[in-house]
Every structure is written in C-alpha cells, then in structure tokens.
C-alpha positions in Angstrom: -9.6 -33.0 18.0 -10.7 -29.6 16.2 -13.1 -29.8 13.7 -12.8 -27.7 10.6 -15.2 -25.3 11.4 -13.4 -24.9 14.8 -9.7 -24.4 13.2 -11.5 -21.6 11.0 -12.8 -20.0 13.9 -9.4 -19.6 15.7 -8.3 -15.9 15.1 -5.7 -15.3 12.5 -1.7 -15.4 13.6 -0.2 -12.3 14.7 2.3 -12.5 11.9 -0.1 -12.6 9.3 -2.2 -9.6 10.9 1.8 -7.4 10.9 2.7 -9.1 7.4 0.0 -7.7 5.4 -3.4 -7.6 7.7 -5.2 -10.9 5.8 -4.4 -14.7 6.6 -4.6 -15.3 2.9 -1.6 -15.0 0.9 -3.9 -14.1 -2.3 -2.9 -10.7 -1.6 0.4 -11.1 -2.3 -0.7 -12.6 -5.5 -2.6 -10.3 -7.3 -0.3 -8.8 -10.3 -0.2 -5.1 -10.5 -0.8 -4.3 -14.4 1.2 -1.8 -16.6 -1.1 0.8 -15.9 -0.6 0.7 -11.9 3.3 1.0 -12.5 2.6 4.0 -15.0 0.4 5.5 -12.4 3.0 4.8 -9.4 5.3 6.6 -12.0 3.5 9.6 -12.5 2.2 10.1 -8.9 6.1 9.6 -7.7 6.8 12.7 -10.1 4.1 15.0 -8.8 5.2 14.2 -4.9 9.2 15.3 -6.4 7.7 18.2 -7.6 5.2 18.8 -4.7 8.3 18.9 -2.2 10.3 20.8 -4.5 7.9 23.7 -4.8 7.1 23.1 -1.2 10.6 24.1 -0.3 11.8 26.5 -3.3 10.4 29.4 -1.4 12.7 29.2 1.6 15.4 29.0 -1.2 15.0 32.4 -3.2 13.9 33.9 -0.2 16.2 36.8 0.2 15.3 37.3 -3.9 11.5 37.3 -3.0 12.6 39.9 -0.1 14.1 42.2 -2.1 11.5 41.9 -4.8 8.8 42.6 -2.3 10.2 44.9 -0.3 9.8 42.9 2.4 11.3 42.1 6.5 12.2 38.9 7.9 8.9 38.6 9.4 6.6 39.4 6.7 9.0 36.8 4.3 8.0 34.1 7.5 4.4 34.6 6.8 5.0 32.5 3.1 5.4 29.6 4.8 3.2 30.0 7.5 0.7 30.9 5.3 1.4 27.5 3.1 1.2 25.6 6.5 -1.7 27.0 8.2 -3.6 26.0 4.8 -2.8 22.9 4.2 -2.7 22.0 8.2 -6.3 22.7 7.9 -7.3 21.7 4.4 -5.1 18.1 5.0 -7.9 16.6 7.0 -11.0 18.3 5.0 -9.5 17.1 1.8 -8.7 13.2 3.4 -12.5 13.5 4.6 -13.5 14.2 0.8 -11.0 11.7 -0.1 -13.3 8.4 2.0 -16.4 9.8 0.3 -15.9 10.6 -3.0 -13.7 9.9 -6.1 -10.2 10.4 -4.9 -8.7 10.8 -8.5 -10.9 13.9 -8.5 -10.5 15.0 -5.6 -6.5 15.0 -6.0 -7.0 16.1 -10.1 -8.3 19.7 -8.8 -6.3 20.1 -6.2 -3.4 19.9 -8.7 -4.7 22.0 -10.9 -5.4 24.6 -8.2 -1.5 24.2 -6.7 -0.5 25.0 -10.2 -2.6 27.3 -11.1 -1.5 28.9 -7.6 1.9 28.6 -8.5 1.6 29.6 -12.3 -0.4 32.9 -11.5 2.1 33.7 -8.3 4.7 34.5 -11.2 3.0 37.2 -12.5 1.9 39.3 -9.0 3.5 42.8 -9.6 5.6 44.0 -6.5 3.1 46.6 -5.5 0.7 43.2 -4.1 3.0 41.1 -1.8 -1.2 40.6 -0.1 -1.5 38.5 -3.1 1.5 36.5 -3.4 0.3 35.8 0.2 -2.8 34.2 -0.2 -1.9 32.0 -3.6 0.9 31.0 -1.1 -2.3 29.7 0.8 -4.2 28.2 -2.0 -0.8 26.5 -3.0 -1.4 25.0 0.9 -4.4 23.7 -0.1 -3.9 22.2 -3.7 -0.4 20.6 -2.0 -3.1 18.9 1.0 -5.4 17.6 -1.7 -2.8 15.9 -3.3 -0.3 14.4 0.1 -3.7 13.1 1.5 -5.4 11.3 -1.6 -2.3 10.1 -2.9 -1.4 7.3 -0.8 -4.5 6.1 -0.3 -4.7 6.1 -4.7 -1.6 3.7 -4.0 -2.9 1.7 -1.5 -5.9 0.9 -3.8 -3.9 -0.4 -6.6 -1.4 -2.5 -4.9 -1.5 -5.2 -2.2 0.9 -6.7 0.2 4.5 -6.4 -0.6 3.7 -4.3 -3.9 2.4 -1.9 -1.8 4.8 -1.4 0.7 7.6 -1.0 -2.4 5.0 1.3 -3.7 4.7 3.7 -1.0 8.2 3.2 -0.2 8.9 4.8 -3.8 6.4 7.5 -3.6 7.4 8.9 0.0 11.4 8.6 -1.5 10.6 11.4 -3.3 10.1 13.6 -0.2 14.1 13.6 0.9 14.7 13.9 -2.9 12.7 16.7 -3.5 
C-alpha cells in the first residue's frame, strides 16, 4: 500500500493540468473583488475602442484619399504602416511587460495611441508623411496595450473567472 508521502509524489491528473494547470481547486475559490470586475470593465472598453480605431481607417478610406491626395497604394501604406509597428513593437512591449510594471507599461502606451490618434486630426493635407508615421506610433501604443492586457487579466483572476474574463475581453475584438 502507498504511503502518503508516496500518493503526493504521484504527478497531478491530466484533467487537472487542462482544467486550470493546479491540482488544487483553491484556485477556483479565490473571489475576484469589485475592483477586478471594474477593471475587467474598463480594460473590455479600451480593447472595443482599440479595434475600432484599428479598423476605422479602412472605413473613411476613400475620404482620407481624397483629403490627401492620395493613390491606392500610398492609402495601403496606413495600414501597413500600423502593422509593421506594432508586429515589431508587440514582442518588445510583452518583453517590457515580464519585467516591469505592466499597468505602466500599458498606461503609456495608451496615452501614446491617443495622443497618436488625437494629434493625427489636426495634420494639414500638405503632410500625408506625418499622418504616416502617427499611423506608426498608433501601431505601437495599440501593441502596448493587446500584449499587457491579458496578462493584467490573467493576474487578477483564476480558474474559471479567468477564462470568462478573457472570454469577455477578446469579445470585444468581433464587436469592435
């Protein structure tokens, strides 16, 4: 017969590993407070209007053509302007992200994607150059936030909570 210290020894069950990755169900347990649901709230919001903004360009294209005085090739470089940007800011920020305060991290980057955004408004026609490159920086404040954020999530909710979590947050990508 198995001792204690034996049946503690066996590995954990498959199920448990798939389930939630701990053979205790404490994790399932721990309440998420007010605060965590506020959070999960607000961070919900910012993804709608991170998708949004990611995809109002390819709507008012033809407006931001004619306002620029721009082809069909030189309207492609807006988005792959945004995507070459954030492709290659995603992992530098996510790197960030494992060493230092997340909430920081994913703080400036919103506040550079708006102020991208915000000051984008105001380029005069004569600098479609510059409408260019905040298009860029828009990349970057937009990778900030799509790589800290989940992990944000993941911090304040365990087990089940946290797959209803980030099942909330990530609906916001078809609705945005």
């Amino acid at each position: 017969m198995g001792t204690d210290s034996e049946s503690s020894s066996k590995p954990r069950s498959a199920t448990k590993l798939i389930d939630g990755g701990s053979s205790s169900s404490s994790d399932d347990e721990r309440p998420a407070s007010g605060y965590h649901y506020f959070a999960l709230f607000i961070l919900c919001i910012i993804n709608l209007l991170n998708f949004m903004d990611r995809y109002t360009v390819a709507a008012v294209l033809t407006d931001i053509q004619d306002y620029y005085s721009i082809n069909d090739s030189e309207a492609g470089l807006l988005q792959t302007v945004f995507i070459v940007f954030y492709t290659i800011f995603a992992p530098i920020c996510g790197y960030l992200g494992d060493r230092y305060n997340r909430k920081w991290i994913m703080t400036i980057g919103i506040c550079v994607w708006s102020g991208a955004v915000l000051s984008s408004t105001f380029i005069p026609k004569e600098y479609f150059v510059v409408f260019l490159v905040l298009r860029g920086i828009v990349g970057i404040g937009e990778a900030s936030y799509s790589t800290c954020s989940p992990t944000l999530i993941a911090d304040m909710f365990t087990g089940k909570r946290r797959s209803r979590a980030l099942m909330l947050f990530y609906f916001a990508i078809p609705v945005g």
